[in-house]
C-alpha positions in Angstrom: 113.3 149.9 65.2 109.9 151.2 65.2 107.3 148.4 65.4 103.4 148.5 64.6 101.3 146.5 67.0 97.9 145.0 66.1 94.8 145.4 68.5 94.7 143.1 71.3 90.7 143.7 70.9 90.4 143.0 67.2 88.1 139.7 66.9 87.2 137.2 64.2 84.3 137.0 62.8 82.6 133.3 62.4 81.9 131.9 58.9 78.2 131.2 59.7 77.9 135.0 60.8 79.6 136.0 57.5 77.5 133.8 55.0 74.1 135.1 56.7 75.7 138.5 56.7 76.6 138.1 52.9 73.6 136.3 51.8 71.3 139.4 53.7 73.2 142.3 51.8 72.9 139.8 48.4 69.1 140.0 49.3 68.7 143.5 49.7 71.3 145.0 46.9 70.6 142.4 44.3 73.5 141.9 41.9 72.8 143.5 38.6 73.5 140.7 35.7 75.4 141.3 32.8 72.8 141.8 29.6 69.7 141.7 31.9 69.0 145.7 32.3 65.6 144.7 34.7 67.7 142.6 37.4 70.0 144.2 40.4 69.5 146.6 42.4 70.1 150.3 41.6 69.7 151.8 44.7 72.4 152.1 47.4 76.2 152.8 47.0 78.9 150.3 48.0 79.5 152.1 51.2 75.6 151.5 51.9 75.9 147.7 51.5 79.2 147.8 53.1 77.6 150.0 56.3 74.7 147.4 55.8 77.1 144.4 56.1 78.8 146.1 59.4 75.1 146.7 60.8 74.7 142.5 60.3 78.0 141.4 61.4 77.2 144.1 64.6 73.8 142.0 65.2 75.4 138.6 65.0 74.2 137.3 61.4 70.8 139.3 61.9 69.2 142.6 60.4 65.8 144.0 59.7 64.6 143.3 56.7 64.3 147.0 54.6 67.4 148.1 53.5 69.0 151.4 54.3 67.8 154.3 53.0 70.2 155.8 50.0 73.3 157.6 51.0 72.8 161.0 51.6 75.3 161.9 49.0 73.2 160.4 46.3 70.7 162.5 44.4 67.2 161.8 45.0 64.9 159.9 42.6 62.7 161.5 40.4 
């Protein structure tokens, strides 16, 4: 029988870390809001504000406060 084990190194993160991690991405990607075409944020992909949210958890609940720069997949602005 073939058996899959788990990383011994794999840790938890806390709740605290997670909240201030979820609350900084919520800051800096702004949720757009159904029949409100002025609020959210259109800059950033989900992988950004999931890279963003790695960079946070990484830092221990703490990141600068500019947001990453646009994926480089993305098509500039114009």
């Amino acid at each position: 029988m073939l058996t899959l084990a788990a990383p011994a190194t794999a840790s938890a993160i806390t709740v605290e870390v997670a909240r201030a991690c979820d609350a900084a991405v919520a800051k800096a990607f702004p949720p757009k809001q159904i029949g409100n075409p002025a609020a959210g944020s259109t800059k950033g992909t989900a992988k950004d504000q999931r890279e963003y949210f790695q960079k946070c958890v990484a830092n221990n609940g703490k990141v600068d406060d500019a947001p990453p720069e646009a994926s480089k997949d993305s098509k500039p602005a114009k």
